[in-house]
C-alpha positions in Angstrom: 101.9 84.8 157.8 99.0 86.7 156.0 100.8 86.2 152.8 101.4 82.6 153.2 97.8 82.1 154.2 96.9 84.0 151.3 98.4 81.8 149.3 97.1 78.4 150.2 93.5 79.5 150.3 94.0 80.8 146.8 96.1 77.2 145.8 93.2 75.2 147.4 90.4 77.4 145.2 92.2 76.6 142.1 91.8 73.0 142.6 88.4 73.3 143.6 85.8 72.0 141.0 83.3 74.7 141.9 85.7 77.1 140.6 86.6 75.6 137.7 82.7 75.3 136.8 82.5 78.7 137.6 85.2 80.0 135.2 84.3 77.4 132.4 80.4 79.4 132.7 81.5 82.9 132.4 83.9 81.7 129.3 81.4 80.1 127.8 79.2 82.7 128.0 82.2 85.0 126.4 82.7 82.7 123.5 78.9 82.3 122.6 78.3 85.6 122.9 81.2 86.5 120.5 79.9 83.6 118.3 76.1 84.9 118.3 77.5 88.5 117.4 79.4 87.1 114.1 76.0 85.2 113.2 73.4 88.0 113.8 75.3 90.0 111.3 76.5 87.4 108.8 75.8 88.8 105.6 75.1 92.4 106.4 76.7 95.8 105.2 79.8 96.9 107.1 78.2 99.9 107.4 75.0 98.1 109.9 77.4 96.2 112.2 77.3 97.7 115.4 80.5 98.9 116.4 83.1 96.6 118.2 83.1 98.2 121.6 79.1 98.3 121.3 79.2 94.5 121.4 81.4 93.3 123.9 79.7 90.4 126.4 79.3 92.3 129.6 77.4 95.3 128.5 73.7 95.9 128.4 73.9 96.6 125.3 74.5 92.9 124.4 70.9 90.8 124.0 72.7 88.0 125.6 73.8 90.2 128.8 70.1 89.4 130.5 70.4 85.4 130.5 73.8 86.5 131.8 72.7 88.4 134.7 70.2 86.5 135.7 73.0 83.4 136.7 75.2 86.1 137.6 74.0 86.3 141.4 74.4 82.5 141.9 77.9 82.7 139.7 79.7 84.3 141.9 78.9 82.2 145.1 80.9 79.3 143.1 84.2 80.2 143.2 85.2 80.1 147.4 81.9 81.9 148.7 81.5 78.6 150.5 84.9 77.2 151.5 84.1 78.0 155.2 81.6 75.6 155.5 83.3 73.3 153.7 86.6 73.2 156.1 84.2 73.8 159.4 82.5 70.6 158.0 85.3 69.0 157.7 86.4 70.1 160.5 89.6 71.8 159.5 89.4 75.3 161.2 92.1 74.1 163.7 94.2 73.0 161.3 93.9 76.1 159.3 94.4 78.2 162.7 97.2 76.2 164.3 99.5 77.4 161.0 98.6 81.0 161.4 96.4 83.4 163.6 92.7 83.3 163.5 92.8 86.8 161.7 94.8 85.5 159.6 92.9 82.6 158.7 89.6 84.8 157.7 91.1 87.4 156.5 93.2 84.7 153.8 89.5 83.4 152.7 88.2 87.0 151.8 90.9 87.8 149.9 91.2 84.5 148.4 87.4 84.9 147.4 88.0 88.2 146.0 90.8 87.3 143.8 88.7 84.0 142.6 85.8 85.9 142.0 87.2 88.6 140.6 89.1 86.3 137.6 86.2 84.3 136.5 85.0 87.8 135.6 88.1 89.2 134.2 89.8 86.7 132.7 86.6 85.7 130.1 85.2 88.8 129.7 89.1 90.3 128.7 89.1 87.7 125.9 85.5 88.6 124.3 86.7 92.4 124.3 90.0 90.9 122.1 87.8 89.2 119.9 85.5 92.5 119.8 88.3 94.1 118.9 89.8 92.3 116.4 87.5 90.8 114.5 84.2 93.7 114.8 84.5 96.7 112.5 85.5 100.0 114.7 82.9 101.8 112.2 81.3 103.9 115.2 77.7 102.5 114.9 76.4 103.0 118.2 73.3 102.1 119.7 73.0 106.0 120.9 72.3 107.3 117.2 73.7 107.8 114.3 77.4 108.9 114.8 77.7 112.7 115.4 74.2 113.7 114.6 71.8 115.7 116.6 70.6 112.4 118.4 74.0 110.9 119.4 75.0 113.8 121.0 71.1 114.1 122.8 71.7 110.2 124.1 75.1 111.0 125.4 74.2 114.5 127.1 70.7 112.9 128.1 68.6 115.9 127.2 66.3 113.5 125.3 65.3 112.0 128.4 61.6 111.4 129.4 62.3 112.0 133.5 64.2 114.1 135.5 67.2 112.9 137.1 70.3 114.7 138.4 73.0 112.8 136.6 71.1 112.9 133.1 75.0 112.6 131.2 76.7 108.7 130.4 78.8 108.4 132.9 82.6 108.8 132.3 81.3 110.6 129.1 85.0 112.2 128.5 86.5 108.5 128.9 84.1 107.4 126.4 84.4 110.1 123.9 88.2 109.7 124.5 88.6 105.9 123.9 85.2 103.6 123.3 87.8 100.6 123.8 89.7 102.1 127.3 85.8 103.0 128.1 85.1 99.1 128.1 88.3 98.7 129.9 87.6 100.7 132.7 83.8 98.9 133.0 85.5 95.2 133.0 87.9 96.6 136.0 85.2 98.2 137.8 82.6 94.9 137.0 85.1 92.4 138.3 86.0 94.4 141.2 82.4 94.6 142.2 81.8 91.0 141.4 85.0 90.1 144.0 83.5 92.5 146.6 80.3 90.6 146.2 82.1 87.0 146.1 84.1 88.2 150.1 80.6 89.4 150.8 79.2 86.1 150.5 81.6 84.3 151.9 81.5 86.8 155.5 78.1 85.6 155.4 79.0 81.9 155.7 80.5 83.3 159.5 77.3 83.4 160.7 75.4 80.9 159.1 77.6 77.2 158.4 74.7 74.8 158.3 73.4 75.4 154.8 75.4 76.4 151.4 71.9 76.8 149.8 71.0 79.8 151.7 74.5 81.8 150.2 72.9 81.6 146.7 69.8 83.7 148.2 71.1 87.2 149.6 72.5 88.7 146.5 70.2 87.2 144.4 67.0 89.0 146.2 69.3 92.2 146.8 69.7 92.3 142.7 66.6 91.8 141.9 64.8 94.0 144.4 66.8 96.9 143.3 66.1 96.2 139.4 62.2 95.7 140.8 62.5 99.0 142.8 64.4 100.6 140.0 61.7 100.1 136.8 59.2 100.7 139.7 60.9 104.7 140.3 61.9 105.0 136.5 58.1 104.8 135.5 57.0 106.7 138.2 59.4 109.8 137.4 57.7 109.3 134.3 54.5 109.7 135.4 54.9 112.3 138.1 58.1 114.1 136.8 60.1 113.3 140.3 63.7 113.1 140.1 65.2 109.6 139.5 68.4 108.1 140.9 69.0 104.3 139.1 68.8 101.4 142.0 69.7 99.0 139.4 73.1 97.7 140.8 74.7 96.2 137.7 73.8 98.6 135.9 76.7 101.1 137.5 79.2 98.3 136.7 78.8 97.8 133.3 78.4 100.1 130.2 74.3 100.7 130.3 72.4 103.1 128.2 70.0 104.0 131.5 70.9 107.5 133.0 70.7 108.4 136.6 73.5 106.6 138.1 74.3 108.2 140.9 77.7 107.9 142.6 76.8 108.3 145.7 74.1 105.6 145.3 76.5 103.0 144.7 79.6 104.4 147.2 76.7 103.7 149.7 76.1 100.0 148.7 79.8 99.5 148.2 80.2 100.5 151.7 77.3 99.0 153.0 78.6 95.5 151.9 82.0 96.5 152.7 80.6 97.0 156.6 78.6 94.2 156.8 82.0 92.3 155.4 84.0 93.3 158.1 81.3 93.2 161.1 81.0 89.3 160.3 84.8 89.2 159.9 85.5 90.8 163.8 82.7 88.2 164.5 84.5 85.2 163.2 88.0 86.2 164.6 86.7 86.8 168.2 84.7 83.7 168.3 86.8 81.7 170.3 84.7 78.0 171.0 82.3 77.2 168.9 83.7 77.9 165.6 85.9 74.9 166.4 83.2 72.6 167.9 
């Protein structure tokens, strides 16, 4: 029954137009930003180009990647964050739950949302890395340094850092130093996963609250930002003070970043966090028994 539920949520979010304006966004942004690449260094030496796996959309590395993550919060609501309201609106909860078991039902729309959320990430993003790929010089001109100099190696290690921080190395350096391209492979899985965690997130939310749709686009917004807020906030002050920094900045432990500090525990915790919160509004939903159907 799960399956088949599965199934139909992720049939109806396909038709939806909020998803297809959702997907047609993120590939935009993937094409344009592939586009701008080819134009900033029209004309220039091989040699200047920054590598292909230094350009790809979804790094902070890219200039484009903060207009990006600024729409990014309110992105991911699109896809089937707010399909709950929609069918309690309309008031198709007991249709929905007459075909299958209320756990069924709720559990269906998480997953759907994940799986949405996760392929307007994915899907787009997979396509700028080709493009990367194929068309951008592999001619290892990093933003770190210059290749295998003295200042490469400091950027990757960290020991040219201006704070203290316990996790002072790139993360996944061996992956990197491995394969640049499986590097930026590993960072789309991990960004999309995140981004489908955060569209179920959303959407648990909606079990609470299924007056307004408006008010879904607010939680991770304000959770993003304060964390990049709190983040520049601690960063300046290990600066100052020489306290140990941990990075706050969510996003920034989903994509390929340049910032140190990421600490894994940090970001197990928010994982989890979300994760909890996801599944306390889930046991909510399921035991309601009344007024989820009035």
């Amino acid at each position: 029954m799960l399956l088949s539920s599965t199934k139909t949520q992720i049939v109806i979010m396909q038709k939806m137009t909020k998803y297809k304006f959702a997907f047609l966004i993120t590939l935009a942004y993937a094409c344009f930003s592939f586009c701008y690449i080819l134009t900033e260094f029209s004309g220039v030496d091989i040699s200047i180009i920054k590598d292909a796996n230094q350009a790809v959309c979804y790094s902070q590395l890219n200039r484009l990647w903060f207009f990006f993550s600024i729409i990014y919060p309110f992105l991911i609501v699109l896809p089937f964050s707010t399909s709950y309201i929609d069918d309690y609106r309309n008031q198709l909860l007991p249709v929905y739950i007459s075909r299958s078991s209320r756990k069924d039902y709720y559990v269906s729309k998480l997953i759907a949302a994940f799986v949405g959320t996760a392929v307007i990430i994915a899907v787009p993003f997979l396509l700028n890395l080709i493009l990367c790929n194929v068309f951008l010089p592999h001619n290892y001109n990093t933003w770190f340094a210059e290749y295998q100099m003295g200042d490469y190696y400091r950027g990757l290690l960290g020991t040219n850092l201006l704070y203290h921080t316990a996790y002072h190395e790139l993360p996944f350096l061996k992956v990197y130093l491995f394969s640049p391209l499986f590097y930026n492979i590993m960072y789309l899985l991990f960004f999309s996963l995140f981004s489908g965690l955060l569209g179920s997130f959303v959407l648990s939310l909606s079990f609470w609250a299924r007056k307004s749709k408006i008010m879904l686009f607010v939680p991770t917004f304000i959770i993003i930002q304060l964390m990049q807020v709190y983040d520049a906030w601690t960063r300046s002050g290990a600066i100052d003070s020489g306290k140990t920094y941990t990075n706050t900045n969510i996003l920034e432990y989903v994509i390929p970043s340049l910032i140190k500090g990421r600490s894994p525990l940090f970001i197990l915790a928010i994982i989890g966090l979300f994760t909890a919160i996801l599944v306390c509004s889930t046991a909510y939903a399921v035991r309601e028994d009344i007024r989820s159907l009035q």
